[in-house]
mmCIF file as Biopython writes it, N, C-alpha, C and O atoms, coordinates in Angstrom:
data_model
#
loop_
_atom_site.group_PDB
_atom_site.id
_atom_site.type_symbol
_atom_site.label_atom_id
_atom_site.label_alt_id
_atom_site.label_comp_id
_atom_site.label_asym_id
_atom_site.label_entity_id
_atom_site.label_seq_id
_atom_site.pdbx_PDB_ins_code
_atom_site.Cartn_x
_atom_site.Cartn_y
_atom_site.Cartn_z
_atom_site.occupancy
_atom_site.B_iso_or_equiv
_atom_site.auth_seq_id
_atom_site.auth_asym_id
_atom_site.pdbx_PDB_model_num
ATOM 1   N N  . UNK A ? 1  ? -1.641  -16.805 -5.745  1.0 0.0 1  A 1 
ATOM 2   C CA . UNK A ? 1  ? -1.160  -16.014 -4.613  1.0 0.0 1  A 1 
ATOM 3   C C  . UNK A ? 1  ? -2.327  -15.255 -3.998  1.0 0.0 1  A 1 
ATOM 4   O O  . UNK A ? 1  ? -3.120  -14.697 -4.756  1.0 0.0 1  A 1 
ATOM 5   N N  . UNK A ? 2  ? -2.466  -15.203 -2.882  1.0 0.0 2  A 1 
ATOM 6   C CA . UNK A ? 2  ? -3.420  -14.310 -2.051  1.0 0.0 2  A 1 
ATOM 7   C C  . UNK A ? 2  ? -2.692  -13.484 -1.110  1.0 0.0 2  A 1 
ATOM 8   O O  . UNK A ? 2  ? -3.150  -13.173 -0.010  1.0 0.0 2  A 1 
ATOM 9   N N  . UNK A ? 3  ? -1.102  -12.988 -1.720  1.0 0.0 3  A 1 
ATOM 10  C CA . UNK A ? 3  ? -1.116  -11.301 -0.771  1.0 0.0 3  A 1 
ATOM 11  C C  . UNK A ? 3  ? -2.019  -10.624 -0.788  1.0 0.0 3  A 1 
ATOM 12  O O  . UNK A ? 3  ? -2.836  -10.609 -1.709  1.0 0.0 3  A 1 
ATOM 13  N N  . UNK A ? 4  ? -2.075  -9.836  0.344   1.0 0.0 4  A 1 
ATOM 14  C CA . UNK A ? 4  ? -2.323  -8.516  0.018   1.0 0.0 4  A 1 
ATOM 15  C C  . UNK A ? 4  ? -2.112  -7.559  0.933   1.0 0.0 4  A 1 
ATOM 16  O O  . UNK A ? 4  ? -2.434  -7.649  2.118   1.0 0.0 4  A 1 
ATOM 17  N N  . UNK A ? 5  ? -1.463  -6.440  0.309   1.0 0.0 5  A 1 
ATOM 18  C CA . UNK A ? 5  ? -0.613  -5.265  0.278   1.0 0.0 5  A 1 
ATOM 19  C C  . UNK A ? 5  ? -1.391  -3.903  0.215   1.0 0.0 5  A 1 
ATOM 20  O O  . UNK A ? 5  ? -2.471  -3.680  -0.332  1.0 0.0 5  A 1 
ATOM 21  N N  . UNK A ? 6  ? -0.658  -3.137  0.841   1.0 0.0 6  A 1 
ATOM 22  C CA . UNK A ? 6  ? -1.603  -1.969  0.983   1.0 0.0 6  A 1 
ATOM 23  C C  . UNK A ? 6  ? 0.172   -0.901  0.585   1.0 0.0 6  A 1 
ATOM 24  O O  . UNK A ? 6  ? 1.078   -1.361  1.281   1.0 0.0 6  A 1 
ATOM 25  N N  . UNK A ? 7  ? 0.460   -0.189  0.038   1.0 0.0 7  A 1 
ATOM 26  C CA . UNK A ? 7  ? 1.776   0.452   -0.759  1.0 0.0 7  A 1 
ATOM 27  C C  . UNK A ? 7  ? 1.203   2.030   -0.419  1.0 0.0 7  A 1 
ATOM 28  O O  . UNK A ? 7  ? 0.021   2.221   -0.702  1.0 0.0 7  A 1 
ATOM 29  N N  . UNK A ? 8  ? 1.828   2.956   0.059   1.0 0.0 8  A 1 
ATOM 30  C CA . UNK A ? 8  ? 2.139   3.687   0.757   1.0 0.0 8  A 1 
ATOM 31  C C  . UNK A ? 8  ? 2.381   4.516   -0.832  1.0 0.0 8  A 1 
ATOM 32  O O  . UNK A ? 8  ? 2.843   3.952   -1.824  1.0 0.0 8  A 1 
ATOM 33  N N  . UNK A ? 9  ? 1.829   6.361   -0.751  1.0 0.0 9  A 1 
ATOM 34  C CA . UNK A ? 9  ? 2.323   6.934   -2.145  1.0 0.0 9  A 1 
ATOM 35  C C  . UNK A ? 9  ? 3.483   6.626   -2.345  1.0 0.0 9  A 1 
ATOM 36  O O  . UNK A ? 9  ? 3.801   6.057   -3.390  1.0 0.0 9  A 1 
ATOM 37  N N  . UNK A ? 10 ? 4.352   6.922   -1.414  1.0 0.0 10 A 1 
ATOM 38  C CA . UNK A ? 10 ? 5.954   7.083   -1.787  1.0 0.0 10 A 1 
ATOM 39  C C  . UNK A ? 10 ? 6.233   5.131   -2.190  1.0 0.0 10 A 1 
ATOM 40  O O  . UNK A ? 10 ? 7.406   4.780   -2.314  1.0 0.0 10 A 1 
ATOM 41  N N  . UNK A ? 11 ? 5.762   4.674   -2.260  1.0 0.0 11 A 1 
ATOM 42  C CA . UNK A ? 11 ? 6.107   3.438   -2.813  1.0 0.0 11 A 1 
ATOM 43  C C  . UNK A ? 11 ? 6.129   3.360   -4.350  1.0 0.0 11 A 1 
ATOM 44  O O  . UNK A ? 11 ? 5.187   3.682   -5.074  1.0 0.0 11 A 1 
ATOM 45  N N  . UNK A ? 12 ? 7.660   2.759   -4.872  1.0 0.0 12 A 1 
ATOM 46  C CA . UNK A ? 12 ? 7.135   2.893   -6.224  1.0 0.0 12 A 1 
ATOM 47  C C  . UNK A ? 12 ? 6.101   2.302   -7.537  1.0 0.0 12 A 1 
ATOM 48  O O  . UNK A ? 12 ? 5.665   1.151   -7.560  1.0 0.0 12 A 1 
ATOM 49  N N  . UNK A ? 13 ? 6.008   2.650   -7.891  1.0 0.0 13 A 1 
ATOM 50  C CA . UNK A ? 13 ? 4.624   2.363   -8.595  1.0 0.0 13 A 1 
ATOM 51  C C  . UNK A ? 13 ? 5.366   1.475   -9.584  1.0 0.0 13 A 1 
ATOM 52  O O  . UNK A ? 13 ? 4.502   1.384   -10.456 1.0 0.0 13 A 1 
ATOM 53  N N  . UNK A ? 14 ? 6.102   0.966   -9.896  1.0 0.0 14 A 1 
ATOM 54  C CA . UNK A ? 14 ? 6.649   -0.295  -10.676 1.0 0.0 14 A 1 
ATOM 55  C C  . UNK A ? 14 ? 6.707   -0.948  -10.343 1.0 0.0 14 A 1 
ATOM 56  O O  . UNK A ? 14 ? 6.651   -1.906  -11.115 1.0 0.0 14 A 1 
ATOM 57  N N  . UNK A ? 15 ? 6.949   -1.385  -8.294  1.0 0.0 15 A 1 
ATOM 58  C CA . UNK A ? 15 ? 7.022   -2.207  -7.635  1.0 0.0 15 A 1 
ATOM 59  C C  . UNK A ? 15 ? 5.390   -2.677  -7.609  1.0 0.0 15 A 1 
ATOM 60  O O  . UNK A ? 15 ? 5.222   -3.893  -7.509  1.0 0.0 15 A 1 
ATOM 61  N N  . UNK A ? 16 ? 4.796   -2.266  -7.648  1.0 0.0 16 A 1 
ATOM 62  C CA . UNK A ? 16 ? 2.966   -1.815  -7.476  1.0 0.0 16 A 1 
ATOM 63  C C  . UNK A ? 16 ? 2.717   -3.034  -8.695  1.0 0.0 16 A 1 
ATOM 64  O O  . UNK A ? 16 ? 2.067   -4.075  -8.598  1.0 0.0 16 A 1 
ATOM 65  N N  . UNK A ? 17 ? 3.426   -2.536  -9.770  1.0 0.0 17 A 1 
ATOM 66  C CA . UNK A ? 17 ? 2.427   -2.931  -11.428 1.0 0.0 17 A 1 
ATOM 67  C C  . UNK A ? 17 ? 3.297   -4.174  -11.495 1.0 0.0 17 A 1 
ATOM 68  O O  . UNK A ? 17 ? 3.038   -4.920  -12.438 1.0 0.0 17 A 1 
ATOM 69  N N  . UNK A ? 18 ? 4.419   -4.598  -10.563 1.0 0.0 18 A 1 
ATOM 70  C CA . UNK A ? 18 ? 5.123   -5.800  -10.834 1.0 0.0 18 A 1 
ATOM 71  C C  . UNK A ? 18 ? 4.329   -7.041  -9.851  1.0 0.0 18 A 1 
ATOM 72  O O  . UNK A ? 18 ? 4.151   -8.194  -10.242 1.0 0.0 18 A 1 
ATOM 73  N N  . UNK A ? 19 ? 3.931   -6.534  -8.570  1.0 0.0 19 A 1 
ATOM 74  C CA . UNK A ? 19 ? 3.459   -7.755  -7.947  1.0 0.0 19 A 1 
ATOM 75  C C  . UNK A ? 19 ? 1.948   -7.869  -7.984  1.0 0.0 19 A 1 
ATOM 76  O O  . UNK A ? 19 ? 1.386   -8.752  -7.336  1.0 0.0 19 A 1 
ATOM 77  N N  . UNK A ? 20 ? 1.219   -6.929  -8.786  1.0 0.0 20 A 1 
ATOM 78  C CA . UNK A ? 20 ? -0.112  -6.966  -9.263  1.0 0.0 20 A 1 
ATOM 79  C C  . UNK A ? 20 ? 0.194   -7.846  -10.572 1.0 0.0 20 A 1 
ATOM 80  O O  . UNK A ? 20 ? -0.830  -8.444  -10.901 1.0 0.0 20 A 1 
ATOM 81  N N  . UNK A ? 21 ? 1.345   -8.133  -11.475 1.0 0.0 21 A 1 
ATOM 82  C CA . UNK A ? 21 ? 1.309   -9.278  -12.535 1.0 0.0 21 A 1 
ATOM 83  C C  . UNK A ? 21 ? 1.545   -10.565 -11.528 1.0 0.0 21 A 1 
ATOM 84  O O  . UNK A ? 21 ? 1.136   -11.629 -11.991 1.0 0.0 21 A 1 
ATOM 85  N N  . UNK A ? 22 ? 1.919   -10.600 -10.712 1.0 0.0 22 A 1 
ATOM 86  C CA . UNK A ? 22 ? 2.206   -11.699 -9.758  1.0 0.0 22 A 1 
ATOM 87  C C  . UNK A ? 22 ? 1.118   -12.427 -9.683  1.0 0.0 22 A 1 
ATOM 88  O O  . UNK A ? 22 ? 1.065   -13.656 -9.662  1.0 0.0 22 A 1 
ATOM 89  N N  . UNK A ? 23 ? -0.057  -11.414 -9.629  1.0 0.0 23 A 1 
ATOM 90  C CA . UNK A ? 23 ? -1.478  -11.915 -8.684  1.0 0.0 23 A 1 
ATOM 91  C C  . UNK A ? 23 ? -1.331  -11.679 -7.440  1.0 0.0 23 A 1 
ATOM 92  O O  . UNK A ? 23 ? -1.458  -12.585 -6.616  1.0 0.0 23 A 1 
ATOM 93  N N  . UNK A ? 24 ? -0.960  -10.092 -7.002  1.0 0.0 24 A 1 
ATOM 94  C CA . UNK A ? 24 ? -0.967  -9.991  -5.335  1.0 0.0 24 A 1 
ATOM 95  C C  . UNK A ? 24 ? -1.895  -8.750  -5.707  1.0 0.0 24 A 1 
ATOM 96  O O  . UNK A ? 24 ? -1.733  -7.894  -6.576  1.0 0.0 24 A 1 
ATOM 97  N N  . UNK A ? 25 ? -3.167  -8.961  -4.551  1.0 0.0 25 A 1 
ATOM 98  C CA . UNK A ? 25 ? -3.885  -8.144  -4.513  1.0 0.0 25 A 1 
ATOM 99  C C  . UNK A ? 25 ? -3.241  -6.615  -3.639  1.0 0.0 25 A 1 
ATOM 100 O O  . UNK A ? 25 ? -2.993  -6.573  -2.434  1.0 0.0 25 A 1 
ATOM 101 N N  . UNK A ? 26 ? -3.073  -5.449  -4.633  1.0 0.0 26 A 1 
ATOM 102 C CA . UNK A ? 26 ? -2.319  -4.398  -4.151  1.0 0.0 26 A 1 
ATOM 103 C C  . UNK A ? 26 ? -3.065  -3.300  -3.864  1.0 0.0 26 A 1 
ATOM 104 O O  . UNK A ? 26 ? -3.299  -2.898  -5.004  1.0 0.0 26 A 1 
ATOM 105 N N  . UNK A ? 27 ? -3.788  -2.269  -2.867  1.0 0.0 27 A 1 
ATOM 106 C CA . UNK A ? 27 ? -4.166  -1.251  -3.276  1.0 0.0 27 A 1 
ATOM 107 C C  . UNK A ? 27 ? -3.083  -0.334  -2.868  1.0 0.0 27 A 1 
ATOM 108 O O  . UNK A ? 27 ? -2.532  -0.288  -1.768  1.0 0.0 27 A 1 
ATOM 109 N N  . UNK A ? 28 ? -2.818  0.511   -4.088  1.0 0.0 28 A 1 
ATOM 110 C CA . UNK A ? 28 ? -1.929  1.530   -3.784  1.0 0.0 28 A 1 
ATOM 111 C C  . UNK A ? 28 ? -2.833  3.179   -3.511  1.0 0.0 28 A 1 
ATOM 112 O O  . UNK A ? 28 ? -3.637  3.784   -4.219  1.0 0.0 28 A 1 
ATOM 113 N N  . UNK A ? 29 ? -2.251  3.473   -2.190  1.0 0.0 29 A 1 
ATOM 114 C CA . UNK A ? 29 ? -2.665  4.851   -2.033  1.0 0.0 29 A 1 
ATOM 115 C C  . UNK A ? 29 ? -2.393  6.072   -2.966  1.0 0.0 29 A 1 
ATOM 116 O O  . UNK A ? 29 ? -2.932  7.169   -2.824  1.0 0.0 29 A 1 
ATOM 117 N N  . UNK A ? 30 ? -1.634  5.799   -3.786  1.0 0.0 30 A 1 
ATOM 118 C CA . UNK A ? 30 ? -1.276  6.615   -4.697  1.0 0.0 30 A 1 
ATOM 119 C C  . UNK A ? 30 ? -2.546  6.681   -5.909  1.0 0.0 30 A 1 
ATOM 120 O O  . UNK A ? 30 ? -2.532  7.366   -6.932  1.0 0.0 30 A 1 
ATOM 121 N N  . UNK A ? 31 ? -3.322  6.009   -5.574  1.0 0.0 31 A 1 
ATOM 122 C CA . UNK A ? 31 ? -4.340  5.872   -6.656  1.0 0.0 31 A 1 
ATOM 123 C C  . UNK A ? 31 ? -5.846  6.299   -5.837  1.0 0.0 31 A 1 
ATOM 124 O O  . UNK A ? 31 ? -6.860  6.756   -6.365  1.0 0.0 31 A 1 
ATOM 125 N N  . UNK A ? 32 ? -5.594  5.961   -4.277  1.0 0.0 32 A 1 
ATOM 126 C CA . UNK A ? 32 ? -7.051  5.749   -3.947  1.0 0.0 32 A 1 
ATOM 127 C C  . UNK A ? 32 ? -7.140  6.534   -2.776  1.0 0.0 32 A 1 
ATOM 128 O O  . UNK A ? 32 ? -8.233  6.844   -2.304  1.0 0.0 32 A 1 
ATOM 129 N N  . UNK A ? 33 ? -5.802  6.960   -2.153  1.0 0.0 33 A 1 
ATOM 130 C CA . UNK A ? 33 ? -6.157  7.343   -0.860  1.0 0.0 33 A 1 
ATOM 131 C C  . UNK A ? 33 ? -5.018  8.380   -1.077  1.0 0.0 33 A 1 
ATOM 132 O O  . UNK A ? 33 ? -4.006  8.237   -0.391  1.0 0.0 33 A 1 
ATOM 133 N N  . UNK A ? 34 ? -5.074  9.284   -1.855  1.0 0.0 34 A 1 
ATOM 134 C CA . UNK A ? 34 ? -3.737  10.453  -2.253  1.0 0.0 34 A 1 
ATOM 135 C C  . UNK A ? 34 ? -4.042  11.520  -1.322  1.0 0.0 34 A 1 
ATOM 136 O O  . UNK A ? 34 ? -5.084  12.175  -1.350  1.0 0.0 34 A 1 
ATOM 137 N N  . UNK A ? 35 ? -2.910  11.699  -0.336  1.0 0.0 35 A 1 
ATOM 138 C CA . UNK A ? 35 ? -2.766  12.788  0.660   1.0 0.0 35 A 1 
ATOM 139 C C  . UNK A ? 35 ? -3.548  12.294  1.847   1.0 0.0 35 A 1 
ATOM 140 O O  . UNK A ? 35 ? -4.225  13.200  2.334   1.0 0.0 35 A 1 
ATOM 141 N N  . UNK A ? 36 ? -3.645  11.335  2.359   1.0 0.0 36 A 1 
ATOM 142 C CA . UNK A ? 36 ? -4.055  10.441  2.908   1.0 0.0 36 A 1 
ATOM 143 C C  . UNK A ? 36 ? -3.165  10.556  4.191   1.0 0.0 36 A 1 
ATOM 144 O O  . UNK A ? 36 ? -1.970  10.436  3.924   1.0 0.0 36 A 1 
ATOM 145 N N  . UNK A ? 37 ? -3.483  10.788  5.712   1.0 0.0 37 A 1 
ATOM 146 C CA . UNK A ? 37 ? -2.534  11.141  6.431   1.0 0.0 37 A 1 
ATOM 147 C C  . UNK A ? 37 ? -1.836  9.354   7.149   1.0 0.0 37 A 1 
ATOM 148 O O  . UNK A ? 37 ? -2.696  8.474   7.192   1.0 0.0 37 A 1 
ATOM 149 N N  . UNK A ? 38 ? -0.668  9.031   7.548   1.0 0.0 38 A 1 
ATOM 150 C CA . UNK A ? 38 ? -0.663  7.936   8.103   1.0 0.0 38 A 1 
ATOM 151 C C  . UNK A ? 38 ? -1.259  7.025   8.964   1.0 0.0 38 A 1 
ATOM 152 O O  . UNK A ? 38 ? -1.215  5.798   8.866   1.0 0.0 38 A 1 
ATOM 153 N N  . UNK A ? 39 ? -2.046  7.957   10.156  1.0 0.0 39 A 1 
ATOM 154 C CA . UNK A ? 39 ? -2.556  7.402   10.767  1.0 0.0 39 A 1 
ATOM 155 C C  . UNK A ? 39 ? -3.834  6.321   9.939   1.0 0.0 39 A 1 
ATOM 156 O O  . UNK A ? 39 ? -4.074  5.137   10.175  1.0 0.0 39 A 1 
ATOM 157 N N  . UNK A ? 40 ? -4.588  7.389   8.770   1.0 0.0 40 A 1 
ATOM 158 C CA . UNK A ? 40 ? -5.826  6.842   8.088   1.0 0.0 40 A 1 
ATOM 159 C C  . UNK A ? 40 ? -5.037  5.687   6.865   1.0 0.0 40 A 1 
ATOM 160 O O  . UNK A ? 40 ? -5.712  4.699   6.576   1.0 0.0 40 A 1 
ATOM 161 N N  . UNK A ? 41 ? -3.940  5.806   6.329   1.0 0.0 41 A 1 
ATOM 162 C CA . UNK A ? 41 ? -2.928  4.616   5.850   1.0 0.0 41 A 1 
ATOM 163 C C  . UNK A ? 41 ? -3.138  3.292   6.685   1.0 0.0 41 A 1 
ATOM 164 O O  . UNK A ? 41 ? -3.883  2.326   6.516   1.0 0.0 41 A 1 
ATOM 165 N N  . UNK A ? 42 ? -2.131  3.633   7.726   1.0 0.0 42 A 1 
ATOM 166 C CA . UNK A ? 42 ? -2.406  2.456   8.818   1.0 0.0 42 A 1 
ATOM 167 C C  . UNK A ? 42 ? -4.046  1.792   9.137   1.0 0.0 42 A 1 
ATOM 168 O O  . UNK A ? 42 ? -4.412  0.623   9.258   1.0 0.0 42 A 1 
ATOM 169 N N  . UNK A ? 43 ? -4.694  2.891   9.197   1.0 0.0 43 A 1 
ATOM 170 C CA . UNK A ? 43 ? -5.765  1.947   9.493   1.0 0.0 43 A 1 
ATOM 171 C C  . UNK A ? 43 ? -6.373  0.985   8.203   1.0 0.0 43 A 1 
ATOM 172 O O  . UNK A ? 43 ? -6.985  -0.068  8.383   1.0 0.0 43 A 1 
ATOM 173 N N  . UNK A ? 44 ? -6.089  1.534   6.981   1.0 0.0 44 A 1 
ATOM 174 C CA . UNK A ? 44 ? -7.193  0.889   5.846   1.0 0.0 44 A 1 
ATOM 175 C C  . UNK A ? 44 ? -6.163  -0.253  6.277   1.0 0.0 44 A 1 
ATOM 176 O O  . UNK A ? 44 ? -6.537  -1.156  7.026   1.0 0.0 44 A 1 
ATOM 177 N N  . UNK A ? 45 ? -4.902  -0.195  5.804   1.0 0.0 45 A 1 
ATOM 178 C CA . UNK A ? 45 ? -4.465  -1.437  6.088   1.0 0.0 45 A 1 
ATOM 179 C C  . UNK A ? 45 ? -4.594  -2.500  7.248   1.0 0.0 45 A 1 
ATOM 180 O O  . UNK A ? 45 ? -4.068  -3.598  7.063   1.0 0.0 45 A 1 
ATOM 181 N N  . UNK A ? 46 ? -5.061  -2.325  8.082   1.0 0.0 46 A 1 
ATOM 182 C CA . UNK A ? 46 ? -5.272  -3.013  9.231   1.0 0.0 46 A 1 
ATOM 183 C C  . UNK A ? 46 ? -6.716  -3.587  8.929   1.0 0.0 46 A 1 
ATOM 184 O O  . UNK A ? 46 ? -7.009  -4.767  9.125   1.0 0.0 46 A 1 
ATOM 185 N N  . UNK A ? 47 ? -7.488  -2.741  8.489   1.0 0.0 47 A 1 
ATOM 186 C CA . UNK A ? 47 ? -9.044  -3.062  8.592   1.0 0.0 47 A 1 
ATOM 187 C C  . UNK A ? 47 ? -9.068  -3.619  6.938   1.0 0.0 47 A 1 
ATOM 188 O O  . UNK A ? 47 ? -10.113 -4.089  6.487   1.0 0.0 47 A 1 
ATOM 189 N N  . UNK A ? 48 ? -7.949  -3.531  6.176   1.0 0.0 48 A 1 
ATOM 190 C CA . UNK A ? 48 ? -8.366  -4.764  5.099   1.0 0.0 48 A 1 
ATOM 191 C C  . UNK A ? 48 ? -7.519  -5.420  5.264   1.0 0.0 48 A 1 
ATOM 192 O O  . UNK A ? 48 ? -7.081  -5.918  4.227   1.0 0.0 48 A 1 
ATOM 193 N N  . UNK A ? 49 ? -6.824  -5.800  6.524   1.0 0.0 49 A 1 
ATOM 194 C CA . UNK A ? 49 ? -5.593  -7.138  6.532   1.0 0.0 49 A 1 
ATOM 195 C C  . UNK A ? 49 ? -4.650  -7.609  5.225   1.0 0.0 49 A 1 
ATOM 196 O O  . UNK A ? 49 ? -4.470  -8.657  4.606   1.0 0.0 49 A 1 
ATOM 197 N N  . UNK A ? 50 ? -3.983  -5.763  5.142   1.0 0.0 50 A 1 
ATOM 198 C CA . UNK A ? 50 ? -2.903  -5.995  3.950   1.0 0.0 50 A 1 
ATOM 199 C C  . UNK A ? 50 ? -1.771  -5.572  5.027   1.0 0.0 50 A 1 
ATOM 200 O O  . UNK A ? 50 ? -1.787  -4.945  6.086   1.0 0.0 50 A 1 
ATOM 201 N N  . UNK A ? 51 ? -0.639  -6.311  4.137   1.0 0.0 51 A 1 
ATOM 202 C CA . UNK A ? 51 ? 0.897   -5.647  4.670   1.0 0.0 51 A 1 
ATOM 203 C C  . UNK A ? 51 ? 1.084   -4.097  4.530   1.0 0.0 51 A 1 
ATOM 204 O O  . UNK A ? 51 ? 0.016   -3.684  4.079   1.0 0.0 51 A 1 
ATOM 205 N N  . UNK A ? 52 ? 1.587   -3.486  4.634   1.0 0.0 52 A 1 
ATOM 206 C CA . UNK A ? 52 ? 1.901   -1.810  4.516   1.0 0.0 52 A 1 
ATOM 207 C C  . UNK A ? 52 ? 3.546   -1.867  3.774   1.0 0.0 52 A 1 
ATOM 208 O O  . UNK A ? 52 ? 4.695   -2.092  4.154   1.0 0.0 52 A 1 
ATOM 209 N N  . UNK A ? 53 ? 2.917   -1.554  2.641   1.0 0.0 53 A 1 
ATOM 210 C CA . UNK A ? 53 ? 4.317   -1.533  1.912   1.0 0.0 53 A 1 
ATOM 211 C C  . UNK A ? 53 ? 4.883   0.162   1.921   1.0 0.0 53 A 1 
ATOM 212 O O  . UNK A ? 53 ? 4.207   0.967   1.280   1.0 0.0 53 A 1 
ATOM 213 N N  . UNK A ? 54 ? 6.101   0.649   2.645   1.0 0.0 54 A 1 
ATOM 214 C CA . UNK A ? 54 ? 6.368   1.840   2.487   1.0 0.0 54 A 1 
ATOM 215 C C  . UNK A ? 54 ? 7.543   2.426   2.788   1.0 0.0 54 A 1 
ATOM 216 O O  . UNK A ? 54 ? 8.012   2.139   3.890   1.0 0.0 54 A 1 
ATOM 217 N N  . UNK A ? 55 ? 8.246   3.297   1.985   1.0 0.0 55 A 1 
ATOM 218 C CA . UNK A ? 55 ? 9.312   3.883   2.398   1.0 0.0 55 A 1 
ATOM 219 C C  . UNK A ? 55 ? 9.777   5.143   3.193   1.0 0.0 55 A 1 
ATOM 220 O O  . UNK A ? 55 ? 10.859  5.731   3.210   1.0 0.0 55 A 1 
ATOM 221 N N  . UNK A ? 56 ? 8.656   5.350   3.813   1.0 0.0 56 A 1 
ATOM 222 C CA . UNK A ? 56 ? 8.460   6.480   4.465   1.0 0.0 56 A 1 
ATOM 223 C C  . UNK A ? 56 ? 9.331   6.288   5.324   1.0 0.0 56 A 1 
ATOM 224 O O  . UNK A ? 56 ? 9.155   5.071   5.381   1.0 0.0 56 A 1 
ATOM 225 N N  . UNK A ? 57 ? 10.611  6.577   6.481   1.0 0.0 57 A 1 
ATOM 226 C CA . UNK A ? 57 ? 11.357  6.126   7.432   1.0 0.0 57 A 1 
ATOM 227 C C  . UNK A ? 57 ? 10.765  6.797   8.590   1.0 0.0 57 A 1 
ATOM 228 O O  . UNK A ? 57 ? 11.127  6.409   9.701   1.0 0.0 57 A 1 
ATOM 229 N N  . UNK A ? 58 ? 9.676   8.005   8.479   1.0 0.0 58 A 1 
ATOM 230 C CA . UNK A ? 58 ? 9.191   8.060   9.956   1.0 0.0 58 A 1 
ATOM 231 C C  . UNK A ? 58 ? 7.505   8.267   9.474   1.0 0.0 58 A 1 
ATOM 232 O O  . UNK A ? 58 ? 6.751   9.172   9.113   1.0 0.0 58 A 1 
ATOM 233 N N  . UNK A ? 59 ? 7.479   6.644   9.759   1.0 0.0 59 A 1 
ATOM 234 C CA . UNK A ? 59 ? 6.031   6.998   8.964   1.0 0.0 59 A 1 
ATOM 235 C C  . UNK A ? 59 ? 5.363   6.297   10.713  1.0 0.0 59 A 1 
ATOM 236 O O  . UNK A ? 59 ? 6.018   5.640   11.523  1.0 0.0 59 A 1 
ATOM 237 N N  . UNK A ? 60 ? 4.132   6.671   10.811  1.0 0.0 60 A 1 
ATOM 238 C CA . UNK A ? 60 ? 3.599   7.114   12.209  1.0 0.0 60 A 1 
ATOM 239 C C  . UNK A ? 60 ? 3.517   8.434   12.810  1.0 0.0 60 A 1 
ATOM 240 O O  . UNK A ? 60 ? 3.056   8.569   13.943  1.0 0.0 60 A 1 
#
């Protein structure tokens, strides 16, 4: 598999450690980019061409 995902803090982190056994390349902000405002979210993900995994409902 060559996802790759970019997971938002509020994403859960089981969902995180389940599709990283998959082989989907995941970086979770909860690890690397904590307090991280959306706009700078959105961009890593854009500028490393991952999906934006997140449950934020007004995220922007």
């Amino acid at each position: 598999m060559n996802e790759r995902f970019l997971a938002n803090e509020n994403f859960p982190a089981a969902i995180v450690r389940s599709l990283r056994a998959r082989g989907c390349d995941v970086v979770y902000a909860a690890e690397s980019l904590v307090g991280a405002s959306d706009e700078i979210i959105l961009i890593e993900a854009v500028r490393g061409n991952r999906v934006l995994l997140t449950f934020d409902r007004d995220f922007g």
